[in-house]
N, C-alpha and C positions, 0 to 999 in steps of 0.2 A: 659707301660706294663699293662697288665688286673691285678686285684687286686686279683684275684683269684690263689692259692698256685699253684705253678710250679712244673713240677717233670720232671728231665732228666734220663733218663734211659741209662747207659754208659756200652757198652759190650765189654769188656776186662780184661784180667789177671791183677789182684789186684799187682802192684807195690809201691815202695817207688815213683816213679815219679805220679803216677795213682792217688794214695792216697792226693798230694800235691797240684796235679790240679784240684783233686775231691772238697777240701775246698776250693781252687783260686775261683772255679767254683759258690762253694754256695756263694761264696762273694761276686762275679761283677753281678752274675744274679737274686739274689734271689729267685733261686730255689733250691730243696731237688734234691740230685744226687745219683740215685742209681745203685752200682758199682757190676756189674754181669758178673764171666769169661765164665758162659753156658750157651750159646746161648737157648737152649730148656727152661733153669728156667727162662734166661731174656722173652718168648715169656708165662710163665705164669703169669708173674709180670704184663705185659703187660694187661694180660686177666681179671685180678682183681684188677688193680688199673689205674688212668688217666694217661698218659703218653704224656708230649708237645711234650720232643723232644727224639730221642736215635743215639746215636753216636758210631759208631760203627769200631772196630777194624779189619780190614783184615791179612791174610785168617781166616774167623770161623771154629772152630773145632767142630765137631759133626754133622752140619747143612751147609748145602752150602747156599752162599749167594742169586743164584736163589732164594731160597726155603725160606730162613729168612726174607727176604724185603718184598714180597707177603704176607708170612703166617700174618706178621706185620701190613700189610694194612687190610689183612680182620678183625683183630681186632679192628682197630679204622683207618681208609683210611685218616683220617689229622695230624694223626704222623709223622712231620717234620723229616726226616734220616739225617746223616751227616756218611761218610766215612772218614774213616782214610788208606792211601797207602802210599807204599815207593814211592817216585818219578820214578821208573825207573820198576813197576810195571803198565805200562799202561794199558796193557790186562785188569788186574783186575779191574781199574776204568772204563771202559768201560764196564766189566761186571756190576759192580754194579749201574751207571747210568743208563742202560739199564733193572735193577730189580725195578728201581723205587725211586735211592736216590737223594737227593735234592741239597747236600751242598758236599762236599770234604776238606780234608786237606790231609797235607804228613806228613809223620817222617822219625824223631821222632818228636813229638811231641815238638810243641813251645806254650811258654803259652803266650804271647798275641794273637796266629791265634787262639787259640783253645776257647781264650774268644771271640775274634769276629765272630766269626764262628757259634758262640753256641750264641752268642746276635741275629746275625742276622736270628738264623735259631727258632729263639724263639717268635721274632717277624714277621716272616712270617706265622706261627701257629696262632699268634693273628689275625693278618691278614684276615687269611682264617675262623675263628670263628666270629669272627664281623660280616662279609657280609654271615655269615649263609650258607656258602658256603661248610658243609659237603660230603664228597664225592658220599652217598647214593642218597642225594637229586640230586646233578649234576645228577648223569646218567640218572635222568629220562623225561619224557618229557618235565619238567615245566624248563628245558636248564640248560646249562652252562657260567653264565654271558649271557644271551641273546643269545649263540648259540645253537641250537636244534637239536640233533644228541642221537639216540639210539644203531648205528652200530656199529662193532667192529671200524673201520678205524676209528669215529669219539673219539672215547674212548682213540684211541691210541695220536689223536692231544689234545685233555683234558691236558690226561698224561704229554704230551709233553711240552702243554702252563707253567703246574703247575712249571715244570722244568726249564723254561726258566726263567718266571717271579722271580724265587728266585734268581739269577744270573743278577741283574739287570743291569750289567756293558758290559755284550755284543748282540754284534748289531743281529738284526734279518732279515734275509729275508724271506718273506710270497711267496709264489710263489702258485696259482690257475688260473684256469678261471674267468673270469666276473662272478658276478653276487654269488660267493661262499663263499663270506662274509668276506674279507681279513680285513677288519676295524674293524671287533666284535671281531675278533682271536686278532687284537692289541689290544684294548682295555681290554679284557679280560688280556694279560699281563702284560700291566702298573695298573690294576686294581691287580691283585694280587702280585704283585710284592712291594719293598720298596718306590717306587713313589709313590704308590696312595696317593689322594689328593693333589699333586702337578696336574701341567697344564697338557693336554694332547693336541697337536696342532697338526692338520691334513693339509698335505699340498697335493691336487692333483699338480701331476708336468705336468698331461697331461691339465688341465684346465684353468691356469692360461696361457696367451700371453706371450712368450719370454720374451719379452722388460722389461719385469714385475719383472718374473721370481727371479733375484738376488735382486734386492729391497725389494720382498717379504720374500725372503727367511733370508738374514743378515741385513733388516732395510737399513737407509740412512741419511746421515748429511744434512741438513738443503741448498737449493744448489746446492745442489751434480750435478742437472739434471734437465732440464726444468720442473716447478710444482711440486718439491720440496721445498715448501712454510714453511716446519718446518721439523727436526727430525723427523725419526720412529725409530720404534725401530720393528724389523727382527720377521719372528716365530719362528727361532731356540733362540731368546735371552729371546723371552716373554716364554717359555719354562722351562726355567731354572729349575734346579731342574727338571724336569721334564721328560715328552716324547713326542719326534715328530714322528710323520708318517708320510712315505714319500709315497705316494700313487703311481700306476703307474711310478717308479722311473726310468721302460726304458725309455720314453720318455722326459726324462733329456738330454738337449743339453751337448758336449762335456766340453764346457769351463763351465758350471757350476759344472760339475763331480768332476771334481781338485779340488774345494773351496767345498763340501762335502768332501771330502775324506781330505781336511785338518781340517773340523770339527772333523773329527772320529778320526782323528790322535792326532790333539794339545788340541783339548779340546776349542777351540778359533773361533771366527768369524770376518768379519772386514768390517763392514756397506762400504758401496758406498759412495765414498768422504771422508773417514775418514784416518786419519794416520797411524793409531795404532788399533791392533785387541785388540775383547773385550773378557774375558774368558766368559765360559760357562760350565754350565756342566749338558747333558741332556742323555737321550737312544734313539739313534735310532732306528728307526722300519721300515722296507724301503716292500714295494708290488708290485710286478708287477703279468699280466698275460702273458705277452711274455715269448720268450724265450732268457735269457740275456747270457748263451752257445755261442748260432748261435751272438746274437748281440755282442759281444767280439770278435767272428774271422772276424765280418764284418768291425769291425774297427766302431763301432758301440756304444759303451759301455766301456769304463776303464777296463782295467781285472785288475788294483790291485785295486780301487774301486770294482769292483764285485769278488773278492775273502777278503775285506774288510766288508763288506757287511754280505756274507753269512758264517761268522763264526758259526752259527746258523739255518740252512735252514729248514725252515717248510712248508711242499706241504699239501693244503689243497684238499682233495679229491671233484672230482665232483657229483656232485646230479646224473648223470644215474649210477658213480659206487657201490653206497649206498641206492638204494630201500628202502631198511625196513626203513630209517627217513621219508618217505612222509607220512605215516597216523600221524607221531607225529606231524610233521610243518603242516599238514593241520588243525587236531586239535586245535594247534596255531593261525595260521591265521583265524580259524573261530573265537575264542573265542575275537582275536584282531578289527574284524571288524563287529562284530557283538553288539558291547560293546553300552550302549545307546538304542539299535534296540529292540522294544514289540514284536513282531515277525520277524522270518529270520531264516537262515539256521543253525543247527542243526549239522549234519556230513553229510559226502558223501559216498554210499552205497558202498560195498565190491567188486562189479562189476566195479565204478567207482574210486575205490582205486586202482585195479590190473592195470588197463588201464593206470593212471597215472606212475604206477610205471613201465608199461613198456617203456614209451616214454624216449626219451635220452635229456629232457630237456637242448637245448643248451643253454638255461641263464640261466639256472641251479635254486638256490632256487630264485631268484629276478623275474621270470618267474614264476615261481610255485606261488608265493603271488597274482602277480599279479591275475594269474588265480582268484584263491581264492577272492579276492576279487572281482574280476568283478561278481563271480556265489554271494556273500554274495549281491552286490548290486540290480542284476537283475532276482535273485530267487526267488520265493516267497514261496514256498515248505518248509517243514523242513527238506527233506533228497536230494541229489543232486545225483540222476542217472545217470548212464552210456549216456543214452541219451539226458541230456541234457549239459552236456560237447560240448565245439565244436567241429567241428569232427576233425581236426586235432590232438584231444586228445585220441581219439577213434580207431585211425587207428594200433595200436599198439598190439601185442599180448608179452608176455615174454617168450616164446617158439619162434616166429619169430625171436626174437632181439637175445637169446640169438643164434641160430641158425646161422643168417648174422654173428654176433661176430666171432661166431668159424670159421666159414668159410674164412672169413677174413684174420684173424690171420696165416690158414693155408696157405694161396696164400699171406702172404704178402711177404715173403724174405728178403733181405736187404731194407727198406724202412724207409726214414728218415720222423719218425711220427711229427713235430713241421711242417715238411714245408708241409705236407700233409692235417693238422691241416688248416693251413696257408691258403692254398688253398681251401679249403672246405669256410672256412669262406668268401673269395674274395666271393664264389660264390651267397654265400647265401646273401651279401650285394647288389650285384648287379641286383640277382632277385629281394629281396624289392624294389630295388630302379626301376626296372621295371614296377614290380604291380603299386610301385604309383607314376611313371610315372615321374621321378624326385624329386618329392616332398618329402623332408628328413626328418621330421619332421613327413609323414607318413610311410616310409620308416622305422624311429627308432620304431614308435609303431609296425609294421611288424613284429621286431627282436625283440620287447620287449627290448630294450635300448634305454637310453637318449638318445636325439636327439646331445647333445655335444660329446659322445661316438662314434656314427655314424661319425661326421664329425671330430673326432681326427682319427679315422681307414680309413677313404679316405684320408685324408692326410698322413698318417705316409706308409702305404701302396699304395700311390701316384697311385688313382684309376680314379683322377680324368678329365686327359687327355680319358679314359674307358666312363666315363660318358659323357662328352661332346658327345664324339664319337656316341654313343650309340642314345643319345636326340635328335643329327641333322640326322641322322639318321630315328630317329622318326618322327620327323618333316617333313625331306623330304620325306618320304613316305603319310604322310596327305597333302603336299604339291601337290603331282601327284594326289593321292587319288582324291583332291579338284576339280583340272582341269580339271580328266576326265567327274566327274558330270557335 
């Protein structure tokens, strides 16, 4: 714990019980506990003195908890909350998780929850003061833990992460598009959360070969399998303590699903060749960008793994529905690639900001860097105009977009958006892969994606019977072509 004096702020009617856990409290935590039934005096204590953490008793009188949680944040925004409800007051918890509070308990009041509750929500405060991570500073452009968001929506996953992270016992699912940064949102939570400094081990499930797949995943006895020439040991085992991310977690084969989902269960893993499972004790953090809905009624996806999974679900918004972050992440990205450089690009004009912000960036911010740095490398200018954007960045107005939008929306009807989604995407793989002519590798720079991304989405959308087609196709028409010359 920091060396520097503690003060809890405790809002509730002064009891003989109050009173008993109020000294328990000075004693296990060493901090000063100060015991307030008016919500209004507690939020001026607040305004004139440091406050770690405030624990607070449901319903308030005088102040609704909307209005107490918030007013709380604008005075110091890393005042750790902690709720106190009856268990069969759900609504309530639900309202006040939703005001902004971090931690929970029930009553009445037991005094070992109420010291661990109040340890752990003491050092999640320290937590967040080490890494300088004041709430004022997050909002602004210089990120949050490395994510770069000024919007409301980005504000709202901030919020969200901070809330998770404290909670570090349940599982997460990230659910966005490519390219919208699902690995900084995990990180960001094992970073604020009681792991940090433990491991944090990232496992694409879509990158790794099958065959691999469970070896990588729980290690292997010495043996076990051809070139098995010693012991490993698994990523969920070298984790420990720690957190895995499970990256792309739809494209997990069936029979490895089971052995996740009896990680999440026992706590346990059981290397390939071994007799006996080994414990563990890690947080998963699982992402995809499919849609794991449709892959559960396909027979596709575990549905108690994916309601397993998502006790926690977090949609990271796309870049075309969040404008107002592009002049910050471009800001960003100049300062990032421009570092080293005596001269180079500077910003990009307000002409070439608006255009940016109307395109519907489908790689979303991993596309947008990209940009960025190709103008930083092949600029020479210190301001980056409208015109010298490629024109495909150019063709956009935000009157047009928003425009098609509406229109849209009003002629869509019943229309199932993921397979439509689905669809758009087939198409636009298969034009790259037209433009260049087969060749995948230029195909993925076409789409701005890895060239491994490209050929896990012809496989898993089994395009590939399409492509052949398509080639000989090609071929025999140069073929005729040849002969008539």
């Amino acid at each position: 714990m920091s060396t520097e004096p503690l003060t809890i702020l405790w809002v509730d009617e002064e009891s003989d019980q109050t009173k008993h856990l109020t000294s328990v409290l000075e004693s296990e935590t060493r901090a000063g506990v100060l015991l307030e039934p008016d919500p209004i005096q507690a939020l001026n204590l607040a305004q004139n003195q440091e406050i770690d953490l405030c624990l607070i008793n449901l319903p308030l009188t005088q102040l609704s908890l909307p209005d107490f949680i918030p007013r709380l944040k604008e005075i110091d925004p890393t005042i750790v909350t902690i709720v106190a409800v009856n268990s069969d007051q759900r609504q309530d918890l639900v309202q006040a998780l939703s005001a902004g509070a971090h931690f929970h308990l029930f009553l009445p009041y037991e005094q070992a929850e109420v010291i661990l509750v109040s340890t752990r929500g003491l050092k999640h405060r320290e937590l967040l003061l080490q890494a300088g991570r004041s709430r004022p500073s997050l909002r602004q452009s210089d990120g949050f833990h490395g994510i770069i968001g000024v919007s409301t929506s980005m504000r709202r996953v901030f919020d969200l992460i901070e809330r998770i992270a404290a909670h570090d016992q349940g599982t997460v699912l990230i659910q966005g598009e490519s390219g919208t940064g699902k690995e900084l949102v995990a990180r960001a939570i094992h970073d604020l959360s009681p792991r940090a400094g433990q491991s944090f081990m990232t496992v694409n499930c879509g990158a790794i070969p099958d065959e691999l797949l469970e070896s990588e995943f729980f290690g292997s006895e010495k043996g076990a399998f051809t070139g098995a020439d010693q012991s490993k040991k698994g990523r969920i085992a070298l984790a420990d303590q720690g957190t895995v991310f499970l990256d792309e977690i739809g494209d997990m084969k069936l029979s490895l699903q089971s052995k996740i989902l009896r990680v999440l269960q026992k706590q346990e893993v059981e290397p390939v060749g071994a007799g006996s499972p080994v414990p563990v004790n890690v947080r998963i953090i699982a992402a995809t960008h499919a849609n794991l809905d449709q892959a559960v009624q396909e027979g596709q996806f575990r549905e108690d793994l994916y309601y397993r999974l998502s006790v926690v679900p977090l949609n990271i918004p796309p870049l075309r529905e969040r404008p107002e972050d592009i002049p910050a992440l471009v800001n960003t990205f100049i300062m990032m690639y421009n570092r080293g450089v005596k001269f180079g690009v500077q910003r990009f004009s307000n002409k070439a900001v608006q255009a940016l912000q109307a395109y519907p960036w489908p790689g979303n911010i991993r596309e947008l860097e990209n940009l960025v740095q190709r103008m930083c490398i092949l600029h020479c200018e210190q301001t980056v105009h409208l015109g010298d954007l490629p024109p495909k960045y150019r063709g956009f107005r935000r009157s047009d977009r928003q425009t098609s939008i509406t229109s849209t929306a009003q002629n869509m009807g019943n229309i199932d958006f993921y397979s439509r989604m689905s669809e758009l995407e087939d198409q636009l793989i298969m034009h790259a892969l037209r433009q260049s002519k087969g060749n995948k590798k230029l195909a993925a720079q076409l789409l701005n994606m890895k060239r491994t991304t490209l050929l896990e989405k012809i496989k898993k959308k089994k395009l590939g019977p399409v492509l052949d087609q398509m080639l000989n196709k090609s071929s025999s028409l140069t073929a005729n072509y040849t002969q008539v010359i």
